[in-house]
KEGUMI-853094 format. One record per residue: residue number from 1; x, y, z of N, C-alpha, C in turn. Coordinates in nm, 2 decimals, padded with zeros to 4 digits, always signed. Layout:
<pt nr="NUM" n_u="X" n_v="Y" n_w="Z" ca_u="X" ca_v="Y" ca_w="Z" c_u="X" c_v="Y" c_w="Z"/>
...
END
This chain:
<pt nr="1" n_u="+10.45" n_v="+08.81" n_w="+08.29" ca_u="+10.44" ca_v="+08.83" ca_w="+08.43" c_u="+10.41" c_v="+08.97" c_w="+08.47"/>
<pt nr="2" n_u="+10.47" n_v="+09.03" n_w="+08.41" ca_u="+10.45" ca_v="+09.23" ca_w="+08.43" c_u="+10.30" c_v="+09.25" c_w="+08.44"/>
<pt nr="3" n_u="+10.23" n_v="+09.16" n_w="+08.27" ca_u="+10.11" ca_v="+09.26" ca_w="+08.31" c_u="+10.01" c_v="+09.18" c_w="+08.40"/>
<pt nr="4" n_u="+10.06" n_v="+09.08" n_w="+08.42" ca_u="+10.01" ca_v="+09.02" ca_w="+08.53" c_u="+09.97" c_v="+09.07" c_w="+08.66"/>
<pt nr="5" n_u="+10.09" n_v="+09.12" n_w="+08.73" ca_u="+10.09" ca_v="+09.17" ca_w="+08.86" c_u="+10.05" c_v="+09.33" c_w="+08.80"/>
<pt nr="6" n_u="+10.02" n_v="+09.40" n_w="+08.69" ca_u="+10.01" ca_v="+09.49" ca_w="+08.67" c_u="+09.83" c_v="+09.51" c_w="+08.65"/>
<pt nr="7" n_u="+09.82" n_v="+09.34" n_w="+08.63" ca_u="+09.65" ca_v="+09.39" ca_w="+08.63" c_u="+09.56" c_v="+09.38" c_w="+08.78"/>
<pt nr="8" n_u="+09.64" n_v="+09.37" n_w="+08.85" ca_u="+09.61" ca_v="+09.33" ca_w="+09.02" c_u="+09.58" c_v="+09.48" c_w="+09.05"/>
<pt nr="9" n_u="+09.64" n_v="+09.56" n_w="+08.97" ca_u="+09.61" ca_v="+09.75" ca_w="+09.05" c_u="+09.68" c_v="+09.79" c_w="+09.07"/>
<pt nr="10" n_u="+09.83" n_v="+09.73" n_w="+09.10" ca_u="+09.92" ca_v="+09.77" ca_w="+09.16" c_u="+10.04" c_v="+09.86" c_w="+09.09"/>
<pt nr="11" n_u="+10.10" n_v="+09.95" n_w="+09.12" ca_u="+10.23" ca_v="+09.98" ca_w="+09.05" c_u="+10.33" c_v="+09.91" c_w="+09.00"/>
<pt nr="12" n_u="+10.41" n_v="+09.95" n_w="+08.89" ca_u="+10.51" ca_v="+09.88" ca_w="+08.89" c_u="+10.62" c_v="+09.97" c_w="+08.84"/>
<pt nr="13" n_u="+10.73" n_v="+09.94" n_w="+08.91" ca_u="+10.85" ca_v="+10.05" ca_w="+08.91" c_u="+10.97" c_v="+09.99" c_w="+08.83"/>
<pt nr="14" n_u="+11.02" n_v="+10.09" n_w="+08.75" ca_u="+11.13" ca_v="+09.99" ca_w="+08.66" c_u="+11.23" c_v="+10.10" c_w="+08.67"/>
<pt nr="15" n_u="+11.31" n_v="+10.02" n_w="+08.77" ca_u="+11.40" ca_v="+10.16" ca_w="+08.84" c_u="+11.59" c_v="+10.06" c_w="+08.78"/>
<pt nr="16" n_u="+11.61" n_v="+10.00" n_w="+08.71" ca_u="+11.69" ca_v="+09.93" ca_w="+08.60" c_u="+11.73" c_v="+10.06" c_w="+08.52"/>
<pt nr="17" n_u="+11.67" n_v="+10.13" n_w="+08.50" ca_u="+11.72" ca_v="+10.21" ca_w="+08.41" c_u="+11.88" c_v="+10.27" c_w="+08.45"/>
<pt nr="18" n_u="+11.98" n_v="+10.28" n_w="+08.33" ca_u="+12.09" ca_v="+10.31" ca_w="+08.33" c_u="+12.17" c_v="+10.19" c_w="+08.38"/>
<pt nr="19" n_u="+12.13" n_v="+10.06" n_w="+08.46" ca_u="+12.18" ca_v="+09.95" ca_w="+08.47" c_u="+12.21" c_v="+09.84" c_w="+08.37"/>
<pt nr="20" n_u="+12.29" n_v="+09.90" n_w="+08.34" ca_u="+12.38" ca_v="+09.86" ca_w="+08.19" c_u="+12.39" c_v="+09.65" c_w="+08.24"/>
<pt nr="21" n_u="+12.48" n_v="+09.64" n_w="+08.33" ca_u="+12.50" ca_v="+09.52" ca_w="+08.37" c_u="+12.38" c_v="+09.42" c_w="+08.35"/>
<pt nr="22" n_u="+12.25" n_v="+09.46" n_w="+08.33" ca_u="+12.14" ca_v="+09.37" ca_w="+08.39" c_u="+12.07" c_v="+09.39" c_w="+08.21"/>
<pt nr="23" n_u="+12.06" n_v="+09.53" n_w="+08.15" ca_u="+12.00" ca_v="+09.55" ca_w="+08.03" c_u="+12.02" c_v="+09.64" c_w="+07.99"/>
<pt nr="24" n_u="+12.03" n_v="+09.67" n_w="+07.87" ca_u="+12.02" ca_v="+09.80" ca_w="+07.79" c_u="+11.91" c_v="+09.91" c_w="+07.79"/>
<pt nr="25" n_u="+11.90" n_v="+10.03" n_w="+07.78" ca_u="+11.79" ca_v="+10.09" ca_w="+07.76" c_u="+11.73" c_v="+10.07" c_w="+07.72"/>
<pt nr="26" n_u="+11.79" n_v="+09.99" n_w="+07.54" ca_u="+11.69" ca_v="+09.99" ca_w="+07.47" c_u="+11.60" c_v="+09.82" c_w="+07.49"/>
<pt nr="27" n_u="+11.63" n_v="+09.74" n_w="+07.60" ca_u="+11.57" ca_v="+09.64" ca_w="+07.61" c_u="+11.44" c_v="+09.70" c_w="+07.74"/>
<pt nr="28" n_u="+11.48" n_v="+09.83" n_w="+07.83" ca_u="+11.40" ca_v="+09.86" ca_w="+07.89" c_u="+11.30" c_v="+09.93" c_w="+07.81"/>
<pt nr="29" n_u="+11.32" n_v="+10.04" n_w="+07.70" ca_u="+11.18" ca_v="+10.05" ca_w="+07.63" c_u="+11.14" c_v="+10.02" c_w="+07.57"/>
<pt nr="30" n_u="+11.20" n_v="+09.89" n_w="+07.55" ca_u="+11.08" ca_v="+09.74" ca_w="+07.46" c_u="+10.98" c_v="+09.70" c_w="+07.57"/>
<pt nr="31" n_u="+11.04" n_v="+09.68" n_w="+07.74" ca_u="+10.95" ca_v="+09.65" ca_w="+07.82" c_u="+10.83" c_v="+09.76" c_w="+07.76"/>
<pt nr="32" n_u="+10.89" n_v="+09.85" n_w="+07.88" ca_u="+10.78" ca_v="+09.97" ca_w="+07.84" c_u="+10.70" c_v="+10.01" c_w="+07.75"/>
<pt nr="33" n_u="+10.74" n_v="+10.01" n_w="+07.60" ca_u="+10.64" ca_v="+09.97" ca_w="+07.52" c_u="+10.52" c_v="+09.86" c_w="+07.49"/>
<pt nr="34" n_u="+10.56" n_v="+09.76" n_w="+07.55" ca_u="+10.48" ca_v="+09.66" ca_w="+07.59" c_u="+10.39" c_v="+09.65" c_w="+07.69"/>
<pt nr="35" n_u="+10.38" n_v="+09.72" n_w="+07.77" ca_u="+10.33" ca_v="+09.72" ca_w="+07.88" c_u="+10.24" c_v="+09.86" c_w="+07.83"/>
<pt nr="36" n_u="+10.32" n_v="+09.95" n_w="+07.79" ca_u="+10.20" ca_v="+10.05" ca_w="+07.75" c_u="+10.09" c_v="+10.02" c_w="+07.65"/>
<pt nr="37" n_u="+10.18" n_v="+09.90" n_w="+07.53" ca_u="+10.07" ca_v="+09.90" ca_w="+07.45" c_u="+09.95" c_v="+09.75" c_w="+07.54"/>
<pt nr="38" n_u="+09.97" n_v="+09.73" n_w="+07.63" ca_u="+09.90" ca_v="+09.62" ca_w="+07.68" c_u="+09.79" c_v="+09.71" c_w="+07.78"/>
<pt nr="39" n_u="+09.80" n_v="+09.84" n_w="+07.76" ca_u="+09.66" ca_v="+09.93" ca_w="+07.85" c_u="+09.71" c_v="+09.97" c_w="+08.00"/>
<pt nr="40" n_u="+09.88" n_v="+09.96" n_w="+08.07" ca_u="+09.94" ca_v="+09.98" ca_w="+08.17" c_u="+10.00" c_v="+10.11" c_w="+08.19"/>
<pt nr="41" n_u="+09.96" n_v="+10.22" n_w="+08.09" ca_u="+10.04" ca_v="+10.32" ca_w="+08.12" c_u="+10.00" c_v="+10.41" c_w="+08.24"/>
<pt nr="42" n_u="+09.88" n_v="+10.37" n_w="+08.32" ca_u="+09.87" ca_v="+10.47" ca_w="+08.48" c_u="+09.91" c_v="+10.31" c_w="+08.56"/>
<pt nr="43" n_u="+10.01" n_v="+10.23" n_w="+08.53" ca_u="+10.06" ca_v="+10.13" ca_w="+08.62" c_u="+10.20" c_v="+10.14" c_w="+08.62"/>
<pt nr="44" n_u="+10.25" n_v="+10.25" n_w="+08.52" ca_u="+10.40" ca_v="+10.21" ca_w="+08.53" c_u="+10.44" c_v="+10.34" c_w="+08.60"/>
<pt nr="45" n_u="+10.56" n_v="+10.32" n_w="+08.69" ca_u="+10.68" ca_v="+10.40" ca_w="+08.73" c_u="+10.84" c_v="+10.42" c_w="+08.70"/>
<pt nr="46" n_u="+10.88" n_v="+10.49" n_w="+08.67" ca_u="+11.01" ca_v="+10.48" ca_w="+08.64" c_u="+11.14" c_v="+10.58" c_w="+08.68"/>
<pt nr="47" n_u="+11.23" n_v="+10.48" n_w="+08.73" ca_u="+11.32" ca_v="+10.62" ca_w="+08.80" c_u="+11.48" c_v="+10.58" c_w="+08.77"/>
<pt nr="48" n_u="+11.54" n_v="+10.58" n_w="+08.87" ca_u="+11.70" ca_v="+10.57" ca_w="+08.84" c_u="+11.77" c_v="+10.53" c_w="+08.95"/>
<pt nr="49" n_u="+11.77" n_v="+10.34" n_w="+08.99" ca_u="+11.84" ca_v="+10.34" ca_w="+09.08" c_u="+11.97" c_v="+10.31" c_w="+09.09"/>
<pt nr="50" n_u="+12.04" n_v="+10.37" n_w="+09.15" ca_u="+12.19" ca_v="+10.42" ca_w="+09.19" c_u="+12.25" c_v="+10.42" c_w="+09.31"/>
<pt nr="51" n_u="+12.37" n_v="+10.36" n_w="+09.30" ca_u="+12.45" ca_v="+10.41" ca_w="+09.46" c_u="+12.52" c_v="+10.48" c_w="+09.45"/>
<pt nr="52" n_u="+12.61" n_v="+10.56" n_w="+09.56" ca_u="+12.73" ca_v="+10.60" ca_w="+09.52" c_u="+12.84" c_v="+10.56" c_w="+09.41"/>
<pt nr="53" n_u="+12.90" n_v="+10.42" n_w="+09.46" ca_u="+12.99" ca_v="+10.45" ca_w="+09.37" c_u="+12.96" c_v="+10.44" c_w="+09.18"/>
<pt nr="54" n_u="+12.83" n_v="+10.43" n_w="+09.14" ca_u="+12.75" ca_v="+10.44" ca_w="+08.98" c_u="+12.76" c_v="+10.62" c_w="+08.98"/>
<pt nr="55" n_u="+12.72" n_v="+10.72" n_w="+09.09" ca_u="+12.74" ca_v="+10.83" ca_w="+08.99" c_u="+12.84" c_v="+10.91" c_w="+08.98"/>
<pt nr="56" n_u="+12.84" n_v="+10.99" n_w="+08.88" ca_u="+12.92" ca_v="+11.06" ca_w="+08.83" c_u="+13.01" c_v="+11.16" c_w="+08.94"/>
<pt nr="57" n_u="+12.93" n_v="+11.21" n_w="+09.05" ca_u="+12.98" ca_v="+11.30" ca_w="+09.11" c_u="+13.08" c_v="+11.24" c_w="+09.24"/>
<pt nr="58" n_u="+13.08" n_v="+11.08" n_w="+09.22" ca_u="+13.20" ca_v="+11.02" ca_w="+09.26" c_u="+13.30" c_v="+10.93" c_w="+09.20"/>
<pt nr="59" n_u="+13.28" n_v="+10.98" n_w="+09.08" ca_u="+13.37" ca_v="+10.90" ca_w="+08.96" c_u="+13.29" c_v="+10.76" c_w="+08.90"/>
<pt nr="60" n_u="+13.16" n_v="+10.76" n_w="+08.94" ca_u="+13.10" ca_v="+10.68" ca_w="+08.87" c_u="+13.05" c_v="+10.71" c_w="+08.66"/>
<pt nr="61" n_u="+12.98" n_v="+10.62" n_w="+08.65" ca_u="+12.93" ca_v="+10.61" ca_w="+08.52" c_u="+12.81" c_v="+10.71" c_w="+08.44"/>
<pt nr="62" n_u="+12.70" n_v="+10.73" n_w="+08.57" ca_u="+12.65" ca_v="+10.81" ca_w="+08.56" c_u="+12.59" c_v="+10.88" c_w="+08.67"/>
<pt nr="63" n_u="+12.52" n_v="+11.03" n_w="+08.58" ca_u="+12.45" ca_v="+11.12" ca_w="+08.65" c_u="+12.31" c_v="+11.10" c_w="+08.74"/>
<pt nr="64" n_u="+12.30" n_v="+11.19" n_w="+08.82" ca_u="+12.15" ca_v="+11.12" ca_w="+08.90" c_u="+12.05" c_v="+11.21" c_w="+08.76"/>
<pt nr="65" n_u="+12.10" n_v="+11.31" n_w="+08.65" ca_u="+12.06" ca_v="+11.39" ca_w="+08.57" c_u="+12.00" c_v="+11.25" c_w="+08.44"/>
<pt nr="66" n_u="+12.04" n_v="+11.12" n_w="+08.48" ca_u="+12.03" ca_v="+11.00" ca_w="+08.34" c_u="+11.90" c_v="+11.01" c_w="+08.30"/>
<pt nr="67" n_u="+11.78" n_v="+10.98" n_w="+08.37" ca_u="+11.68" ca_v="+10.97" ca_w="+08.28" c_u="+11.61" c_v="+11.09" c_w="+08.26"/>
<pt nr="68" n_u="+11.67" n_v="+11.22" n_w="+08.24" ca_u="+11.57" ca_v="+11.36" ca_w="+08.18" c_u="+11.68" c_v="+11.41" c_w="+08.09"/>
<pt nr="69" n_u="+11.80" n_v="+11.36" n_w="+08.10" ca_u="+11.92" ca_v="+11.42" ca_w="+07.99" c_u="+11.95" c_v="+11.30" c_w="+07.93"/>
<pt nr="70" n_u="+11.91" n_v="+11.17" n_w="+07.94" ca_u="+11.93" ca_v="+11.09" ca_w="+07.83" c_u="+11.80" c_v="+10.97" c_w="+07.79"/>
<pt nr="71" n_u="+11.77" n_v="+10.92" n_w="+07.94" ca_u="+11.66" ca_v="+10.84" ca_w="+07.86" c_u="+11.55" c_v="+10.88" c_w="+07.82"/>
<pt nr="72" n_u="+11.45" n_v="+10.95" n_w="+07.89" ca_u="+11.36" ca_v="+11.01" ca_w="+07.87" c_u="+11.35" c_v="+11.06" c_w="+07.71"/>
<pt nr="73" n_u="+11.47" n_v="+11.14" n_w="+07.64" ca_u="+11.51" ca_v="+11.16" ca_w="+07.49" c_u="+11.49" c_v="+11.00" c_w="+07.41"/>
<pt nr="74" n_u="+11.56" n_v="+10.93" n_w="+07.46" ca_u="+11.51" ca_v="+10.79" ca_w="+07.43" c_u="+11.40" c_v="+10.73" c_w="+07.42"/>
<pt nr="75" n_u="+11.32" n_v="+10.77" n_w="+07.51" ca_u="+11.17" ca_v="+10.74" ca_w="+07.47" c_u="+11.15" c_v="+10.78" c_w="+07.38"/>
<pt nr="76" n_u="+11.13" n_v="+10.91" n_w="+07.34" ca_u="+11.08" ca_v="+11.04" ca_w="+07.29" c_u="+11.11" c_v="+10.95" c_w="+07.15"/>
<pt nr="77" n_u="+11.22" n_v="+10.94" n_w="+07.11" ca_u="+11.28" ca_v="+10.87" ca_w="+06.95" c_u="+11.19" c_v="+10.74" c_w="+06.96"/>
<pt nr="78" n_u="+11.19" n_v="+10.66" n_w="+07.04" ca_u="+11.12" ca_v="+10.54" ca_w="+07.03" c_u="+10.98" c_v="+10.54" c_w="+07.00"/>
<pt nr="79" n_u="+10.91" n_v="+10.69" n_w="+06.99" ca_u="+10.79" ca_v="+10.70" ca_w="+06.99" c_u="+10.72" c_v="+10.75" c_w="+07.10"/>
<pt nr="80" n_u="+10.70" n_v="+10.74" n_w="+07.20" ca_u="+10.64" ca_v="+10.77" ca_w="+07.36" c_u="+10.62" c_v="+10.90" c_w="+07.33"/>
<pt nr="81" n_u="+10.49" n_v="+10.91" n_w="+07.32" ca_u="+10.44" ca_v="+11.08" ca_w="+07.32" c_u="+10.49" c_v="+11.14" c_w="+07.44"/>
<pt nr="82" n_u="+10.51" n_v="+11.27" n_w="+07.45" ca_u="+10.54" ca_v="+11.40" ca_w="+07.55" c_u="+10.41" c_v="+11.35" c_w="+07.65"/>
<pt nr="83" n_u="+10.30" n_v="+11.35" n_w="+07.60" ca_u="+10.18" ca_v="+11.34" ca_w="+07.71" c_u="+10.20" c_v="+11.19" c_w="+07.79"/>
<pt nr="84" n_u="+10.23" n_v="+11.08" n_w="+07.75" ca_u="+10.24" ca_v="+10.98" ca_w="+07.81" c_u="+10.38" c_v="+10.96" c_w="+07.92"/>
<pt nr="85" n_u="+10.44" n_v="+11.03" n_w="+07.88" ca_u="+10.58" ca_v="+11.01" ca_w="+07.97" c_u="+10.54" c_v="+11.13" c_w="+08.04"/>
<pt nr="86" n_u="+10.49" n_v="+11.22" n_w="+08.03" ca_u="+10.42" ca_v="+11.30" ca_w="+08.12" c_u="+10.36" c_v="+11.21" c_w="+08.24"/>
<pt nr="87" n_u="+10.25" n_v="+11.12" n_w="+08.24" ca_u="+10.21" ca_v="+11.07" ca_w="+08.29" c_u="+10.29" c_v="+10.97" c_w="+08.37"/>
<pt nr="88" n_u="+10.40" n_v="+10.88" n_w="+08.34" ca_u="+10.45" ca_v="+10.81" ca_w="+08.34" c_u="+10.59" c_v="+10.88" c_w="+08.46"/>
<pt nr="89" n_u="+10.62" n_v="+11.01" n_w="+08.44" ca_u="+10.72" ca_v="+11.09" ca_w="+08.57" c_u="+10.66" c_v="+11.18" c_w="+08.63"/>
<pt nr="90" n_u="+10.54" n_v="+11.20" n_w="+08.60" ca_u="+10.47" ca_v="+11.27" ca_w="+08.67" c_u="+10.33" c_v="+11.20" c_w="+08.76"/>
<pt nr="91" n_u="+10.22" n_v="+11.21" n_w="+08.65" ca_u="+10.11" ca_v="+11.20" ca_w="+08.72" c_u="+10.09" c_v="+11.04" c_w="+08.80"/>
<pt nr="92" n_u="+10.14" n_v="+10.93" n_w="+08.77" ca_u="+10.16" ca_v="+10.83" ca_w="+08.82" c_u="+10.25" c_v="+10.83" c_w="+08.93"/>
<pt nr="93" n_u="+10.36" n_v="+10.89" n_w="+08.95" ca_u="+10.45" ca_v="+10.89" ca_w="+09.12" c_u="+10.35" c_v="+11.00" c_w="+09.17"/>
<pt nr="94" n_u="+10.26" n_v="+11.11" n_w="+09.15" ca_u="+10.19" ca_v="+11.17" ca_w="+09.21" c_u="+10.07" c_v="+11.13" c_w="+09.29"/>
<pt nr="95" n_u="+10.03" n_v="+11.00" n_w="+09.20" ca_u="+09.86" ca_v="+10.91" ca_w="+09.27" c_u="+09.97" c_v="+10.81" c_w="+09.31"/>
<pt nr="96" n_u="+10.09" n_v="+10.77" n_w="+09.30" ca_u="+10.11" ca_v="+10.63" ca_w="+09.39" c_u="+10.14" c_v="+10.69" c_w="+09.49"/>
<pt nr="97" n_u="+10.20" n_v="+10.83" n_w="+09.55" ca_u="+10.27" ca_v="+10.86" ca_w="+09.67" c_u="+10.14" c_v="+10.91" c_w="+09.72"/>
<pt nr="98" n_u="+10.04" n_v="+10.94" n_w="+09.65" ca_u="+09.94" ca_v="+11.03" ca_w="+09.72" c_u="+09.81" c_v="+10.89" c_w="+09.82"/>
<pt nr="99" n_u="+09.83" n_v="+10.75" n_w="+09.79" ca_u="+09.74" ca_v="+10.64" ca_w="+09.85" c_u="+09.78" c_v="+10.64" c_w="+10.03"/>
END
């Protein structure tokens, strides 16, 4: 279904990350690996969604710091070149916010 709606043009945001309850990280960069090796890497987004009571600085689980101090390293080991997750926290929230 991902690369489905992913070959329509549109973004896709996979903002799960650190949502332990729903998946593991490492079930999120199986997605992501899949989807990149399926030709979606200027279609993917990825961020960190959170409420209060999840971060740290209210006695939650985690930091709003999770995906540059722990997943993002997780890619990195999984394989995901520096240039692609470049793209992927950078240049891709830069052309979706810029439409």
């Amino acid at each position: 279904m991902h690369k489905e709606v992913a070959a329509t043009g549109v973004y896709l945001e996979y903002d799960t990350i650190g949502r332990f309850k729903y998946h593991s990280d490492d079930k999120e960069i199986e997605l992501i690996h899949h989807m990149l090796n399926s030709g979606f890497q200027e279609s993917l987004l990825i961020s960190l969604d959170t409420t209060r009571a999840r971060l740290q600085a209210y006695g939650g689980e985690i930091g709003i710091d999770y995906l540059t101090k722990t997943f993002i390293p997780k890619l990195k080991v999984s394989g995901i070149s520096d240039k692609t997750i470049s793209t992927l926290v950078l240049d891709n929230p830069l052309a979706a916010l810029s439409v």
